[in-house]
PDB file of N, CA, C and O in Angstrom:
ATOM      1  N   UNK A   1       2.918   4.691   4.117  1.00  0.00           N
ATOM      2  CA  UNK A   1       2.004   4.568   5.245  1.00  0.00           C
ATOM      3  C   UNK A   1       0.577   4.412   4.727  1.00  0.00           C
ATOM      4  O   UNK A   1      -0.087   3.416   5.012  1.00  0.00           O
ATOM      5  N   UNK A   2       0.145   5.327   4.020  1.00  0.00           N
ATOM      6  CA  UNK A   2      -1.114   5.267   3.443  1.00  0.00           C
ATOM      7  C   UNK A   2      -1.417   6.040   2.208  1.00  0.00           C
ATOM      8  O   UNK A   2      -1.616   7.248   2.341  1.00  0.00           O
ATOM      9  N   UNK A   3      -1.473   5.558   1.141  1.00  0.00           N
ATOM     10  CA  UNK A   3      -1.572   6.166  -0.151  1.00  0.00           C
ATOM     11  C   UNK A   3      -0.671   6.335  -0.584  1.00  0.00           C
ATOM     12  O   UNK A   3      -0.796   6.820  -1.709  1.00  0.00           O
ATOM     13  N   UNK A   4       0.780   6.114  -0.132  1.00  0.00           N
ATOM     14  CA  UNK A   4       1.852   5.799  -0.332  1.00  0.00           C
ATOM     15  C   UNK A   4       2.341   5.003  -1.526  1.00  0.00           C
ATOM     16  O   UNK A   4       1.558   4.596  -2.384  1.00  0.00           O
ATOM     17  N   UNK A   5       4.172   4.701  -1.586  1.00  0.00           N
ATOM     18  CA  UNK A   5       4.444   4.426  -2.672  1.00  0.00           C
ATOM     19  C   UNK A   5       4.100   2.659  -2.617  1.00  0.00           C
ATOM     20  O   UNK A   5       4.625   2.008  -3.520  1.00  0.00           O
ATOM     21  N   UNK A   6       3.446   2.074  -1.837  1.00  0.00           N
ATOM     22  CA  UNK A   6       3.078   0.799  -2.075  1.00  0.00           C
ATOM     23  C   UNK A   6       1.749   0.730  -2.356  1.00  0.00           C
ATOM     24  O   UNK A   6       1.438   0.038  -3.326  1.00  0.00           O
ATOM     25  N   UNK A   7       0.810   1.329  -1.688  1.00  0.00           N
ATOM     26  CA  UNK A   7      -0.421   1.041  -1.839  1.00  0.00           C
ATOM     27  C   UNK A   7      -1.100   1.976  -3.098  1.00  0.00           C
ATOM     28  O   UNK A   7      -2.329   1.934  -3.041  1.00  0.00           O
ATOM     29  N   UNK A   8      -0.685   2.640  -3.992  1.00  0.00           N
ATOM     30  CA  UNK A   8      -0.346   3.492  -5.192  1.00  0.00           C
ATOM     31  C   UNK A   8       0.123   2.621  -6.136  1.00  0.00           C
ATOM     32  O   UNK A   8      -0.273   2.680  -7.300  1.00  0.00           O
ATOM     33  N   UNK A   9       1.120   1.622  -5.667  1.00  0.00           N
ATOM     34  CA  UNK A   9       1.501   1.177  -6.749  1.00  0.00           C
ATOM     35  C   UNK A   9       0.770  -0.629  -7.325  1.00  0.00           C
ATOM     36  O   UNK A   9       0.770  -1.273  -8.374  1.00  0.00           O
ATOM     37  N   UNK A  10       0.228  -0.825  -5.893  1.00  0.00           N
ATOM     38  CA  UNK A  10      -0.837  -1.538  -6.041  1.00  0.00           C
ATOM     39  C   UNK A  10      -2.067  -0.948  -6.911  1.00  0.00           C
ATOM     40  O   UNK A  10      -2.249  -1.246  -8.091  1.00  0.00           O
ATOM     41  N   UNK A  11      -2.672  -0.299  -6.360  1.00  0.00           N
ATOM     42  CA  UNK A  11      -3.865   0.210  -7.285  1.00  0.00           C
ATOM     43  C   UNK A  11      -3.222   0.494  -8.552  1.00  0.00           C
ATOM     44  O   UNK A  11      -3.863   0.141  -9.541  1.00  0.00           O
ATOM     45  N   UNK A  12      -1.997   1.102  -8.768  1.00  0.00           N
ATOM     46  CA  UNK A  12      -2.003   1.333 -10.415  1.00  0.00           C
ATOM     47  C   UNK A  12      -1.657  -0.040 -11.445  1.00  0.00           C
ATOM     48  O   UNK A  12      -1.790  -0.079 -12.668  1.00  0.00           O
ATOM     49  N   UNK A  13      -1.229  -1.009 -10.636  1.00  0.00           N
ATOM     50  CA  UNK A  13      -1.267  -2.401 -11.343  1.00  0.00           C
ATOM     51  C   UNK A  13      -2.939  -3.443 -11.424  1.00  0.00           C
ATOM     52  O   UNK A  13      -3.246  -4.268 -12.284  1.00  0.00           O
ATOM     53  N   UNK A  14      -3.794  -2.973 -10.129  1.00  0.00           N
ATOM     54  CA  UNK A  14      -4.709  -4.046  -9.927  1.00  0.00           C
ATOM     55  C   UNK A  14      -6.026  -2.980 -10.642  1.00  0.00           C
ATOM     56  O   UNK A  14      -6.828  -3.232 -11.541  1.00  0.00           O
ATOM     57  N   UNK A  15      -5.847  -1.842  -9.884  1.00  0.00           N
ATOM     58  CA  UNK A  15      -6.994  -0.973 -10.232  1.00  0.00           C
ATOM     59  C   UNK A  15      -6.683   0.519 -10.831  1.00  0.00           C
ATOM     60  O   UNK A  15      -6.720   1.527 -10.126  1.00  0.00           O
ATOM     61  N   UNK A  16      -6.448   0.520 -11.883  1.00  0.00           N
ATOM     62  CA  UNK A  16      -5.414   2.060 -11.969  1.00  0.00           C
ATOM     63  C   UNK A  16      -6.750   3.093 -12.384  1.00  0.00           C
ATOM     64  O   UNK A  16      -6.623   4.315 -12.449  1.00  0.00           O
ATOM     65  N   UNK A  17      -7.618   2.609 -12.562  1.00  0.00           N
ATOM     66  CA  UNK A  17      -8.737   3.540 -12.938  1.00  0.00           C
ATOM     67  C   UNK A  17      -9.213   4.352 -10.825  1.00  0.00           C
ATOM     68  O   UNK A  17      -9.826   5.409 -10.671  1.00  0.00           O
ATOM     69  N   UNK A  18      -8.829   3.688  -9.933  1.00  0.00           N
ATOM     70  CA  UNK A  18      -9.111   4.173  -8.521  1.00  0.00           C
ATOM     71  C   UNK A  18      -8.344   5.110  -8.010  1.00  0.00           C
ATOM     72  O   UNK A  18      -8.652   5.826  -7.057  1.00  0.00           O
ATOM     73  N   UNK A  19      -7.056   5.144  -8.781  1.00  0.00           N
ATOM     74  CA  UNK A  19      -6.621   6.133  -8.504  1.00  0.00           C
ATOM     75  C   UNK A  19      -6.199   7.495  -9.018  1.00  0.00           C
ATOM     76  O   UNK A  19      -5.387   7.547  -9.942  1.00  0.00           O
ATOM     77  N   UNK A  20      -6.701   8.615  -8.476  1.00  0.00           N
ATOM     78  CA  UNK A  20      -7.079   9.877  -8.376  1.00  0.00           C
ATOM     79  C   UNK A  20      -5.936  10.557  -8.873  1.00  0.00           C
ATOM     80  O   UNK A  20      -4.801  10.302  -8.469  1.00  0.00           O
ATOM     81  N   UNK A  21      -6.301  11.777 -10.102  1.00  0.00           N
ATOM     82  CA  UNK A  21      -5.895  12.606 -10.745  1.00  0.00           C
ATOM     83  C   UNK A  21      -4.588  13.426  -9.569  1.00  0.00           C
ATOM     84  O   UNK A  21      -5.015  13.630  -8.433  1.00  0.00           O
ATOM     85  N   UNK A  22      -3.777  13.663  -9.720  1.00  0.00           N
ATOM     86  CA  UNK A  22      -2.418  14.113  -9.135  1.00  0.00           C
ATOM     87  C   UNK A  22      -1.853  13.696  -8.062  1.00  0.00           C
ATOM     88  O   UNK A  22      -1.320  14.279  -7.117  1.00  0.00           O
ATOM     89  N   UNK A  23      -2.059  12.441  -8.358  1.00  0.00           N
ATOM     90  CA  UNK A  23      -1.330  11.088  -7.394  1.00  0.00           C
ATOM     91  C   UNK A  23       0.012  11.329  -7.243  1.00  0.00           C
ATOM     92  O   UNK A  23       0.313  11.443  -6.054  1.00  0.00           O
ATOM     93  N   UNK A  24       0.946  11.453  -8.018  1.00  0.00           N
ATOM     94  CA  UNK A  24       2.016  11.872  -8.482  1.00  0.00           C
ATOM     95  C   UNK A  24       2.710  13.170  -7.700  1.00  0.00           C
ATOM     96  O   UNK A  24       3.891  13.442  -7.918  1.00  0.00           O
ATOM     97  N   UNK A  25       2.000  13.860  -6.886  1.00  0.00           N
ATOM     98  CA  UNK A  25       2.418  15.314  -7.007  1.00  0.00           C
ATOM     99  C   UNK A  25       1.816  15.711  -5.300  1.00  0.00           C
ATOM    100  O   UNK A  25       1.561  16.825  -4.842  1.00  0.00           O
ATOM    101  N   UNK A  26       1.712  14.298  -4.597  1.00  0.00           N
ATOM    102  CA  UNK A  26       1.106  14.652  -3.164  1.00  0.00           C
ATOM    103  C   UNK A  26       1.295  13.767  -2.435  1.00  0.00           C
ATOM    104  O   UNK A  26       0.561  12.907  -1.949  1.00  0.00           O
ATOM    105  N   UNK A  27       2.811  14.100  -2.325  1.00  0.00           N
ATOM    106  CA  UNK A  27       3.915  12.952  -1.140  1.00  0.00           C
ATOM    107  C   UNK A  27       3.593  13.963   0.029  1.00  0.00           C
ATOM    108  O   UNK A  27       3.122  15.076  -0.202  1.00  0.00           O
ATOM    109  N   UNK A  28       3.933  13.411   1.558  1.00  0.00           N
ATOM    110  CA  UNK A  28       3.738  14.067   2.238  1.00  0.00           C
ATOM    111  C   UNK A  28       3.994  13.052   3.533  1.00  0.00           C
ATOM    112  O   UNK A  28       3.505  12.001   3.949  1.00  0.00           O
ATOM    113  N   UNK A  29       5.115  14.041   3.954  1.00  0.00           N
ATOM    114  CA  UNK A  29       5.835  13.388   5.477  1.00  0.00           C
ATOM    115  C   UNK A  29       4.820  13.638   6.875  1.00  0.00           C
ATOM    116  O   UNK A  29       4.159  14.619   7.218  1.00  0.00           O
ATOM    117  N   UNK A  30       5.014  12.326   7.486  1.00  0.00           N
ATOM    118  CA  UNK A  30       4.575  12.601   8.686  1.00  0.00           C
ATOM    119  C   UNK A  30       5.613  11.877   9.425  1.00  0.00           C
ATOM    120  O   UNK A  30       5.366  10.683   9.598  1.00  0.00           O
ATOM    121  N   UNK A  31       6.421  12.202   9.774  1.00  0.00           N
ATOM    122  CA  UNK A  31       6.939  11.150  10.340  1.00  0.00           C
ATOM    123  C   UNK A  31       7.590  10.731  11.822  1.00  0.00           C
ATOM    124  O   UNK A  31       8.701  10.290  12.117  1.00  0.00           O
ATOM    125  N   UNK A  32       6.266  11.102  12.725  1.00  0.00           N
ATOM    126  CA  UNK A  32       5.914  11.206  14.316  1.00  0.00           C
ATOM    127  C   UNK A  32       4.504  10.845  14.459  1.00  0.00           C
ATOM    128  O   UNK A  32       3.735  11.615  15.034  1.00  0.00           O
ATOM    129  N   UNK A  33       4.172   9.902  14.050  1.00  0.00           N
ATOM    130  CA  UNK A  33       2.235   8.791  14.073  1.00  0.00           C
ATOM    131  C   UNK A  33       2.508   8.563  15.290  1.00  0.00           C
ATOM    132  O   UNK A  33       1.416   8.269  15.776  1.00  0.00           O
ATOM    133  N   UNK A  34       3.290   8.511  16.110  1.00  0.00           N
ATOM    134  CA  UNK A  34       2.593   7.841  17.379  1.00  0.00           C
ATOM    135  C   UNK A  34       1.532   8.105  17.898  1.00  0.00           C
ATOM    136  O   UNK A  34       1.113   7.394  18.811  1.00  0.00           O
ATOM    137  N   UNK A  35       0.862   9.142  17.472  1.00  0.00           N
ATOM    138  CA  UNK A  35      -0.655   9.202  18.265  1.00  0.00           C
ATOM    139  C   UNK A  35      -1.818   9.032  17.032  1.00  0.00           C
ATOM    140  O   UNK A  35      -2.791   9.761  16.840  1.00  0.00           O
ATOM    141  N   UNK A  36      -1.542   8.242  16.524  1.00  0.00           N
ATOM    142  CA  UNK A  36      -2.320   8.521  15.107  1.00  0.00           C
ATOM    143  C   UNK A  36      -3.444   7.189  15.022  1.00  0.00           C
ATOM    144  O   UNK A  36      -4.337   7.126  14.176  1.00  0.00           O
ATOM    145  N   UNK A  37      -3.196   6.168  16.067  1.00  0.00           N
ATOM    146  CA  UNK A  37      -4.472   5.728  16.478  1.00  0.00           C
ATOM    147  C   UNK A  37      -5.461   6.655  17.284  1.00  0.00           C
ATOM    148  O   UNK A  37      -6.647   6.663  16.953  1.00  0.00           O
ATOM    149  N   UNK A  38      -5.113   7.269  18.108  1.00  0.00           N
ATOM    150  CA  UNK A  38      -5.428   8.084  18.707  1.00  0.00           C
ATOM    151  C   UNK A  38      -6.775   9.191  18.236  1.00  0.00           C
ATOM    152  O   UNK A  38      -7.943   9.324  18.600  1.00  0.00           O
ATOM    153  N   UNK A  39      -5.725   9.980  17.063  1.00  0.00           N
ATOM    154  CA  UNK A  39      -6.297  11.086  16.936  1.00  0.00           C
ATOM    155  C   UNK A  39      -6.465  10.732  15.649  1.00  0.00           C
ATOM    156  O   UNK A  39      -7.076  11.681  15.157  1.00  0.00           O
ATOM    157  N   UNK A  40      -6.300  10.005  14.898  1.00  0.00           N
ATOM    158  CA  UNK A  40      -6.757   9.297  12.991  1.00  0.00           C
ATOM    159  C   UNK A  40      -5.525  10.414  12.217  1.00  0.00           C
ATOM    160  O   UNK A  40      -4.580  11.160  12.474  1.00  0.00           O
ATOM    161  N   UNK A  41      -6.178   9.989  11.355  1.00  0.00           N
ATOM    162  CA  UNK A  41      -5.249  10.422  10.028  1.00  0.00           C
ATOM    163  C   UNK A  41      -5.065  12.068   9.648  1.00  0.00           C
ATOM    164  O   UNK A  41      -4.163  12.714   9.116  1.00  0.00           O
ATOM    165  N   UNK A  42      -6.288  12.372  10.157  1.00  0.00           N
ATOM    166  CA  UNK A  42      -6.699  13.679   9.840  1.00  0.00           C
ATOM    167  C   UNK A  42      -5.724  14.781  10.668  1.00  0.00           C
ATOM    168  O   UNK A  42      -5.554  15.926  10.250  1.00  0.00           O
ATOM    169  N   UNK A  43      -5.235  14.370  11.650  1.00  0.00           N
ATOM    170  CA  UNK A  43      -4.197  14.665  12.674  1.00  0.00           C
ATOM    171  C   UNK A  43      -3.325  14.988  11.870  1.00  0.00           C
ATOM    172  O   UNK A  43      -2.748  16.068  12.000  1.00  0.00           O
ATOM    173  N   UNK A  44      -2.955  13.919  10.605  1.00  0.00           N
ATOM    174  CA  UNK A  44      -1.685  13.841  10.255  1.00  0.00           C
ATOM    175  C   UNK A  44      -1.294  14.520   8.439  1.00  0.00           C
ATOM    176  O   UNK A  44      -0.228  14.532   7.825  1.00  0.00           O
ATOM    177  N   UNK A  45      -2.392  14.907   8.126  1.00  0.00           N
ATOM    178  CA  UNK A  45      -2.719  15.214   6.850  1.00  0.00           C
ATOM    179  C   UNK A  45      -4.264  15.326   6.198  1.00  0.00           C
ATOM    180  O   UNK A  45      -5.345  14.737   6.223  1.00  0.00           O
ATOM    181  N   UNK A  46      -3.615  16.488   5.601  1.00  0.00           N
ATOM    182  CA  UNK A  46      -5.701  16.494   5.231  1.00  0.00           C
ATOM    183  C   UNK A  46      -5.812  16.327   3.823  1.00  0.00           C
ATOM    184  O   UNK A  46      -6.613  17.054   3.235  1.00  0.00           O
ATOM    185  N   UNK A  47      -5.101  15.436   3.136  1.00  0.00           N
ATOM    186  CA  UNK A  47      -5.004  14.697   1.958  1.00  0.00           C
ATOM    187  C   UNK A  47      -5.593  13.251   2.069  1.00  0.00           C
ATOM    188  O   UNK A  47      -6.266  12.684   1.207  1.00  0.00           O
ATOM    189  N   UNK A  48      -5.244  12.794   3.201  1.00  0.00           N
ATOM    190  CA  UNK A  48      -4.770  11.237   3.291  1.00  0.00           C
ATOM    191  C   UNK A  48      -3.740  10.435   3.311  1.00  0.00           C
ATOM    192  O   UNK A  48      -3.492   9.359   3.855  1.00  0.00           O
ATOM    193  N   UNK A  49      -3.069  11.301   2.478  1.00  0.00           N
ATOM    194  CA  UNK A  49      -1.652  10.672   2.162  1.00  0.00           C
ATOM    195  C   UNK A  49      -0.519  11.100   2.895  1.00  0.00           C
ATOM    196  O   UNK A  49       0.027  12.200   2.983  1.00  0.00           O
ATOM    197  N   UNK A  50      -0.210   9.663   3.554  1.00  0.00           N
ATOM    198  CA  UNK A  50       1.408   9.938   3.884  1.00  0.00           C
ATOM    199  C   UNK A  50       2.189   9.008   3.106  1.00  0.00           C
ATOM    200  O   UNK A  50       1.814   7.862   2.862  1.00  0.00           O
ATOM    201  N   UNK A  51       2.891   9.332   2.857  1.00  0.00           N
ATOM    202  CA  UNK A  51       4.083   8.354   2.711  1.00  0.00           C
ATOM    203  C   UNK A  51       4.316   9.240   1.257  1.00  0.00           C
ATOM    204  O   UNK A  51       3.985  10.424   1.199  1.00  0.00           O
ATOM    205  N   UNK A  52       5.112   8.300  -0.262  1.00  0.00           N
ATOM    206  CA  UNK A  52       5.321   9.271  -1.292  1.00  0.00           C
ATOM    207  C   UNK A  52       4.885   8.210  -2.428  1.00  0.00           C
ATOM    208  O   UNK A  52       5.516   7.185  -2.687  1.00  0.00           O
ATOM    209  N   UNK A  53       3.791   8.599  -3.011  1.00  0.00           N
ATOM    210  CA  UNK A  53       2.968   7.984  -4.119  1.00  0.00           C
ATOM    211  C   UNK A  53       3.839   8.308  -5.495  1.00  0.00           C
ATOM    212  O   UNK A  53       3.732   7.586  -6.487  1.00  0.00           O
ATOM    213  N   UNK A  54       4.603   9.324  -5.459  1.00  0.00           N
ATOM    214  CA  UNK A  54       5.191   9.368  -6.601  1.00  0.00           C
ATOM    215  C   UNK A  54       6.289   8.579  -6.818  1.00  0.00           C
ATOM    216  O   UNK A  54       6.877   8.862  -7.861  1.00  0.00           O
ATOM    217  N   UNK A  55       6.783   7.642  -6.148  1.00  0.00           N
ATOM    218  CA  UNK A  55       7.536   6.604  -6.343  1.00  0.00           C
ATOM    219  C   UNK A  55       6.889   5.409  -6.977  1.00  0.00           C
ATOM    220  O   UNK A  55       7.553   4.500  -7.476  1.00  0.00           O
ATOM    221  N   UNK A  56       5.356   5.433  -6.940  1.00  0.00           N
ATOM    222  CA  UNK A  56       5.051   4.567  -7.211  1.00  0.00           C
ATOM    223  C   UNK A  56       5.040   4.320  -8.495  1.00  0.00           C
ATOM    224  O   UNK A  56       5.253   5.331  -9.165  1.00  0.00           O
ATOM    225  N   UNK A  57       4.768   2.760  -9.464  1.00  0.00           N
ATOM    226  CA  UNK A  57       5.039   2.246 -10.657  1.00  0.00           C
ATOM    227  C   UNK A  57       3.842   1.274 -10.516  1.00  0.00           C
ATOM    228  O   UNK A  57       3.268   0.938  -9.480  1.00  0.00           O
ATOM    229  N   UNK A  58       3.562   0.842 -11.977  1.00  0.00           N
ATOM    230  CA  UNK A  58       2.567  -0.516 -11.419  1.00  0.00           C
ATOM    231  C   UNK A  58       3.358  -1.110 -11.569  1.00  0.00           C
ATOM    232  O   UNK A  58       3.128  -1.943 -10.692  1.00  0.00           O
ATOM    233  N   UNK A  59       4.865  -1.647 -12.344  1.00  0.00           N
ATOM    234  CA  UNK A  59       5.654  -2.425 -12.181  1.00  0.00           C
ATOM    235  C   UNK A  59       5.808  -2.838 -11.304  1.00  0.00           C
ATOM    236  O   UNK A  59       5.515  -4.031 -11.224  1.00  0.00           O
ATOM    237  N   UNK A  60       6.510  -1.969  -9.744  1.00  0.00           N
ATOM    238  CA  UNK A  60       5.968  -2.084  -8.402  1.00  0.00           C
ATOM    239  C   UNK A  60       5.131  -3.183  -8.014  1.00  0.00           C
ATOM    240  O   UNK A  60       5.281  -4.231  -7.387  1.00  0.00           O
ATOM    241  N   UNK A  61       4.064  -2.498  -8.688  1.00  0.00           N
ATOM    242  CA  UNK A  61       2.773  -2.897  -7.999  1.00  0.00           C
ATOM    243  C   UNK A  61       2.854  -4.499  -8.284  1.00  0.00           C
ATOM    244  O   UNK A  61       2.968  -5.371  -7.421  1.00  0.00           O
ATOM    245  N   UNK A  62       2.755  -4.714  -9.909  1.00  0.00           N
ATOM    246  CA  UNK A  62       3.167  -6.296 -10.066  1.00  0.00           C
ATOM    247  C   UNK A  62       3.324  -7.309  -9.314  1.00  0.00           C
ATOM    248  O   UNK A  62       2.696  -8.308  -8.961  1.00  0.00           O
ATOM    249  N   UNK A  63       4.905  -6.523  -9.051  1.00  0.00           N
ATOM    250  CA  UNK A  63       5.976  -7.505  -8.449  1.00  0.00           C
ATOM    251  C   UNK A  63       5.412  -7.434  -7.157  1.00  0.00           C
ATOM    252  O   UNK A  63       5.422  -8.582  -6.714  1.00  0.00           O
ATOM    253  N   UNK A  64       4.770  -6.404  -6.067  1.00  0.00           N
ATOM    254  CA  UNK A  64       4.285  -6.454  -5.308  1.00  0.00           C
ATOM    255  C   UNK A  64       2.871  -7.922  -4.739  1.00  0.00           C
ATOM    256  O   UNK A  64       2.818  -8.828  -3.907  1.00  0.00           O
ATOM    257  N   UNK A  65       2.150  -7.452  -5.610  1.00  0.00           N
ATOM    258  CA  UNK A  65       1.111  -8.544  -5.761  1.00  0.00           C
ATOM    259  C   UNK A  65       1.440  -9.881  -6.105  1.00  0.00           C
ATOM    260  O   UNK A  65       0.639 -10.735  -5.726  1.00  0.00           O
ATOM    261  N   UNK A  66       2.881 -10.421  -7.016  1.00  0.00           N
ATOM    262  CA  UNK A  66       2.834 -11.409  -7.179  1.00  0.00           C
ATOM    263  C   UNK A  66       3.732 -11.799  -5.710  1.00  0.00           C
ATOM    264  O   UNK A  66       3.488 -12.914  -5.249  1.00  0.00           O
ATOM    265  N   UNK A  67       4.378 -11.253  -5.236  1.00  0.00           N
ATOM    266  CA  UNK A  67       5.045 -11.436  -3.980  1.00  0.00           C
ATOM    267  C   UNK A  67       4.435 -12.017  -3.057  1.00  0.00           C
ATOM    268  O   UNK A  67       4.959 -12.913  -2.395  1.00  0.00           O
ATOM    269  N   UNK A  68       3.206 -11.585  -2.871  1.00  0.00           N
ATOM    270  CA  UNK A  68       2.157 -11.388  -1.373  1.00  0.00           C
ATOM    271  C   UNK A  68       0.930 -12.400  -2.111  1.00  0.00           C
ATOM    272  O   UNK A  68      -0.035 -12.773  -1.443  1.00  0.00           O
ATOM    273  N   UNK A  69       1.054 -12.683  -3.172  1.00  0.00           N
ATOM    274  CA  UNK A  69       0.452 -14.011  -3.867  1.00  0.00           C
ATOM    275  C   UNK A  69       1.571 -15.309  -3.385  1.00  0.00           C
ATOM    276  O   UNK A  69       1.380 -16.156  -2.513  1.00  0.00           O
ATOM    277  N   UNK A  70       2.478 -15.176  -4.052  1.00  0.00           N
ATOM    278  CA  UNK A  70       3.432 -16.181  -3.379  1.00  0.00           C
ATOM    279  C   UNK A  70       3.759 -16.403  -1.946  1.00  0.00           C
ATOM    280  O   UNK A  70       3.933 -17.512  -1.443  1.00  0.00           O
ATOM    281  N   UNK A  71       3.816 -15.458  -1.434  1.00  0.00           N
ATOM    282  CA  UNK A  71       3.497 -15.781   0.554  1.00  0.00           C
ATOM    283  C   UNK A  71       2.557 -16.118   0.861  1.00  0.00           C
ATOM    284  O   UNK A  71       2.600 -16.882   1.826  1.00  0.00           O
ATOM    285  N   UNK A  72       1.169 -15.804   0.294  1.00  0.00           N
ATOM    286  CA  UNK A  72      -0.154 -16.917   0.867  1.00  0.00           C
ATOM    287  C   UNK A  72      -0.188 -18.003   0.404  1.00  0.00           C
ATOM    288  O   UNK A  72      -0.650 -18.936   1.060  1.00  0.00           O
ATOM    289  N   UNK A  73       0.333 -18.183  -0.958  1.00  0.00           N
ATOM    290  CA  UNK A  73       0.074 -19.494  -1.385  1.00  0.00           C
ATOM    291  C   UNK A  73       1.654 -20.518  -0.082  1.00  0.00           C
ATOM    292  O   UNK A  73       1.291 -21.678   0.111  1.00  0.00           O
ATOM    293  N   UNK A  74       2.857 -20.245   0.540  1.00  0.00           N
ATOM    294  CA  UNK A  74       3.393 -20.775   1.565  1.00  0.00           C
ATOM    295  C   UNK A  74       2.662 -20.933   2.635  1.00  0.00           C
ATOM    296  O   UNK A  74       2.640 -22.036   3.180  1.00  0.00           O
ATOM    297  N   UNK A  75       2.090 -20.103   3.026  1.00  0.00           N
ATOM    298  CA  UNK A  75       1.608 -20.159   4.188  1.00  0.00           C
ATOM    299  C   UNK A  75       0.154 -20.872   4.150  1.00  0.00           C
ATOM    300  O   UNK A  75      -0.258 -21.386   5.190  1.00  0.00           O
ATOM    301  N   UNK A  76      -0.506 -20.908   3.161  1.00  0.00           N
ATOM    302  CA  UNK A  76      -1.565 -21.979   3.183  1.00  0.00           C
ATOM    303  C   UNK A  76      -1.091 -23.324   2.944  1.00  0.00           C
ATOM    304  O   UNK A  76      -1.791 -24.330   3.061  1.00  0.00           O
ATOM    305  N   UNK A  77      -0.010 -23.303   2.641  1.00  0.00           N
ATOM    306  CA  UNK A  77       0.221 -24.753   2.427  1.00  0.00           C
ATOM    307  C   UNK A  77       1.362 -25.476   3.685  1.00  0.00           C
ATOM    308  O   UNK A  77       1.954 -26.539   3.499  1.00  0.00           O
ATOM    309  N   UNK A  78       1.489 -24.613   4.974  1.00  0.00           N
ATOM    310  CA  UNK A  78       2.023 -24.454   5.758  1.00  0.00           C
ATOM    311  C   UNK A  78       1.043 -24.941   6.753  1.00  0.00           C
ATOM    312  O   UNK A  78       1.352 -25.816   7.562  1.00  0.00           O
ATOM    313  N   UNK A  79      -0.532 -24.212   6.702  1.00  0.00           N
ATOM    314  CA  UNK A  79      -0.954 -24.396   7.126  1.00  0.00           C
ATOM    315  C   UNK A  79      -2.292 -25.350   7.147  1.00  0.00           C
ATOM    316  O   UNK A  79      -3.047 -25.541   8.100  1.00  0.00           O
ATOM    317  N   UNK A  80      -2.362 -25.865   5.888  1.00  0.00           N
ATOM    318  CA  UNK A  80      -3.238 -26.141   5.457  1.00  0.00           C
ATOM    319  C   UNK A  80      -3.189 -28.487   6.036  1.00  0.00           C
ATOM    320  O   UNK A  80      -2.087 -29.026   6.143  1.00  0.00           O
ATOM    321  N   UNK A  81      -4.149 -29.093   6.209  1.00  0.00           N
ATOM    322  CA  UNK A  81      -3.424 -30.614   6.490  1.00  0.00           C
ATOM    323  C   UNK A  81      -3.167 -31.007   5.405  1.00  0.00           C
ATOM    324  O   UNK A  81      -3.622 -30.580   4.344  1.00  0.00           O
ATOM    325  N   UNK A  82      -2.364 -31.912   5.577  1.00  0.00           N
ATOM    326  CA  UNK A  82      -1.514 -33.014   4.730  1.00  0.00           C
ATOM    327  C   UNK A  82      -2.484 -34.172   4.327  1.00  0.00           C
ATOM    328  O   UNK A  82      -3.443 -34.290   5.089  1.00  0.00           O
ATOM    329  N   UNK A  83      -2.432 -34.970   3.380  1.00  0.00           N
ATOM    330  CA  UNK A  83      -3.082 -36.162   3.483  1.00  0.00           C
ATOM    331  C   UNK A  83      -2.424 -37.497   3.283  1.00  0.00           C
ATOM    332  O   UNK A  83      -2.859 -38.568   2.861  1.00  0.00           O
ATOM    333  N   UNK A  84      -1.075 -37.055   3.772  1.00  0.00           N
ATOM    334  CA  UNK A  84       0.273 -38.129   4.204  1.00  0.00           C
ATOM    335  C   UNK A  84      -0.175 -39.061   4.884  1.00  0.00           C
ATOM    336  O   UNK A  84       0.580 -39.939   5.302  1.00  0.00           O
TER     337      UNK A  84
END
């Protein structure tokens, strides 16, 4: 959800110096957000973190980024004109 094992494992591949000393060790369930536009995050944890960062890898992260690199580069060229 947030600080979680994706967005953890992003920063430890793109930016691993951003992320914070006992990353590893501060998973943490929420798992009833429906009011969490509502009332923010703070509602839901007073870490920040939901979801479980200790799953995370930058390997992950990698394969993550090159993934979501390869879906924009489709979709710009999806969307982008032709000069057919």
């Amino acid at each position: 959800m947030h600080a979680g094992e994706l967005e953890t494992s992003i920063l430890l591949a793109a930016y691993p110096d951003y992320v914070r000393d006992g990353w590893n060790t501060t998973d943490h369930a929420a798992p009833d957000r429906r009011y969490l536009s509502a009332l923010g995050i703070s509602a839901y944890t007073d870490t920040g973190v939901i979801g479980q960062p200790s799953q995370a890898t930058k390997e992950k992260g990698l394969g993550a980024v090159d993934h979501l690199g390869v879906a924009a580069g489709t979709l710009i060229g999806l969307l982008a004109p032709t000069n057919d």
